[in-house]
C-alpha positions in Angstrom: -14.6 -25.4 10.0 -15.0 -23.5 13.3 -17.1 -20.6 13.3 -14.4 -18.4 14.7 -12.1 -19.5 12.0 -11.8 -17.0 8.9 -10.3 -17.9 5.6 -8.4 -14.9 3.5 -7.6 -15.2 0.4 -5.5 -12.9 -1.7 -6.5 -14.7 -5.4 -3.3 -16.4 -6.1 -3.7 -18.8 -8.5 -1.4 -21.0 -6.6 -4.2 -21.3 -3.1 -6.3 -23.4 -5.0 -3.7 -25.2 -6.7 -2.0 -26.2 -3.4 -4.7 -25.6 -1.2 -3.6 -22.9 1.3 -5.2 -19.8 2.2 -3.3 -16.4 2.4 -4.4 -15.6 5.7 -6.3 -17.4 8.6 -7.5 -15.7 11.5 -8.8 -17.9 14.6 -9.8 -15.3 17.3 -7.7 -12.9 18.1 -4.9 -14.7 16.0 -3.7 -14.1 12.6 -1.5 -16.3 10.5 -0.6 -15.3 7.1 1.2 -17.7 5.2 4.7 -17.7 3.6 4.2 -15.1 1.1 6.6 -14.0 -1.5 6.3 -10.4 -4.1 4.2 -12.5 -7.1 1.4 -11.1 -8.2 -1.5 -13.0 -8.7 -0.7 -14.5 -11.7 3.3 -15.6 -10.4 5.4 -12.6 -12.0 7.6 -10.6 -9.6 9.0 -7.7 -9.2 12.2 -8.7 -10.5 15.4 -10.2 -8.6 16.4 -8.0 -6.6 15.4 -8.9 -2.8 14.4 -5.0 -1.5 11.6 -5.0 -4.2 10.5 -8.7 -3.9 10.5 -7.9 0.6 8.6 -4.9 -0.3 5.8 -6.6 -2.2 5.8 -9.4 -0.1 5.1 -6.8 3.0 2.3 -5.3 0.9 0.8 -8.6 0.7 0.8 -9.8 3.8 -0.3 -5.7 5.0 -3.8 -6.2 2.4 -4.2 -10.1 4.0 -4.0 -8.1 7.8 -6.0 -5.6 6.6 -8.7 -8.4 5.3 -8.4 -10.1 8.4 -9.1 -6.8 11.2 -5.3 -6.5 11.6 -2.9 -4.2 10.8 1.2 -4.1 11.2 1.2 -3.0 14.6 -0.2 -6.2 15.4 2.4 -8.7 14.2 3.9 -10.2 16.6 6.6 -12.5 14.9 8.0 -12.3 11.3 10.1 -15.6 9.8 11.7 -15.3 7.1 13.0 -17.4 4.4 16.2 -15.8 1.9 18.5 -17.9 -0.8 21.4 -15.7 -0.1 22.1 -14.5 3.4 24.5 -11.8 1.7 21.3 -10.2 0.8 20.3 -9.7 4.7 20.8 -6.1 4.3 17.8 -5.6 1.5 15.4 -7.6 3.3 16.6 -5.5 7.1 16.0 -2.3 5.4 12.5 -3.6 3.9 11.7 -5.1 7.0 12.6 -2.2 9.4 10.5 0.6 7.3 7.6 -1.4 8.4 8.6 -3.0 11.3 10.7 -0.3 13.3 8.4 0.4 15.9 6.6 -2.5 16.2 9.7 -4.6 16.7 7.8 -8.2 16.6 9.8 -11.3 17.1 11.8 -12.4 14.0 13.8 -14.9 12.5 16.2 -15.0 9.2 17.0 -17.9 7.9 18.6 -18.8 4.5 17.4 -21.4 2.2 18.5 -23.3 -0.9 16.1 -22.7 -3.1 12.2 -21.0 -3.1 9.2 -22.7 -4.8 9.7 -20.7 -7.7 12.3 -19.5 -10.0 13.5 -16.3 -9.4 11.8 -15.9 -5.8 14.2 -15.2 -3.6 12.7 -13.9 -0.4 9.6 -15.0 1.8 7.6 -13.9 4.6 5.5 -15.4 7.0 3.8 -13.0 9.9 1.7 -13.8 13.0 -0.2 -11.0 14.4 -2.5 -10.8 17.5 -5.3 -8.3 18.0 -6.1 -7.0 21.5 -9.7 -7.2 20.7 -11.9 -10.0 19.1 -13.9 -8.4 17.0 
């Protein structure tokens, strides 16, 4: 592994299992993976996509936050829904943190999500002006 790379983990059981890490930073990049609103152990915060986009967006704020970065720094959101009629819940979650930053973003709907229930999941790129 590169020197300049950093691993970020966030304890899911489910980055061992598959073999991904929550976050990677590489420089002054920051990738955090497609995250959804589990906990660590898999539960959610029910079905409803606001709350799931909310806790997803706390997760991937603690990974930035791990990694030097905050939300000002994200640069491009993506997106992954199973109903695009739920667009509205996730724009409203997405603009209280996202509203002045304004980073690149995409939307797209899905059939299904890894697991049952999930119906919403974020993936953020952030770059940091410095490399700390």
């Amino acid at each position: 592994m590169s020197p300049s790379r950093r691993n970020i983990s966030s304890g899911s059981i489910f980055e061992t299992k598959v073999g991904f890490s929550r976050a990677v930073r590489v420089g002054r990049w920051v990738h955090v993976a497609g995250t959804t609103g589990t906990d660590t152990t898999g539960k959610t915060p029910g079905r409803g996509c606001y709350a799931q986009a909310v806790a997803a967006l706390d997760k991937i704020e603690a990974a930035l936050k791990e990694a030097g970065a905050t939300l000002a720094d994200v640069v491009r959101t993506r997106t992954y829904i199973t109903d695009i009629s739920d667009s509205d819940e996730f724009a409203r979650a997405h603009a209280e943190r996202f509203a002045d930053v304004r980073p690149a973003a995409t939307l797209v709907e899905v059939s299904a999500l890894v697991g049952s229930g999930l119906v919403i999941e974020i993936e953020a790129d952030a770059y940091l002006a410095d490399e700390a």
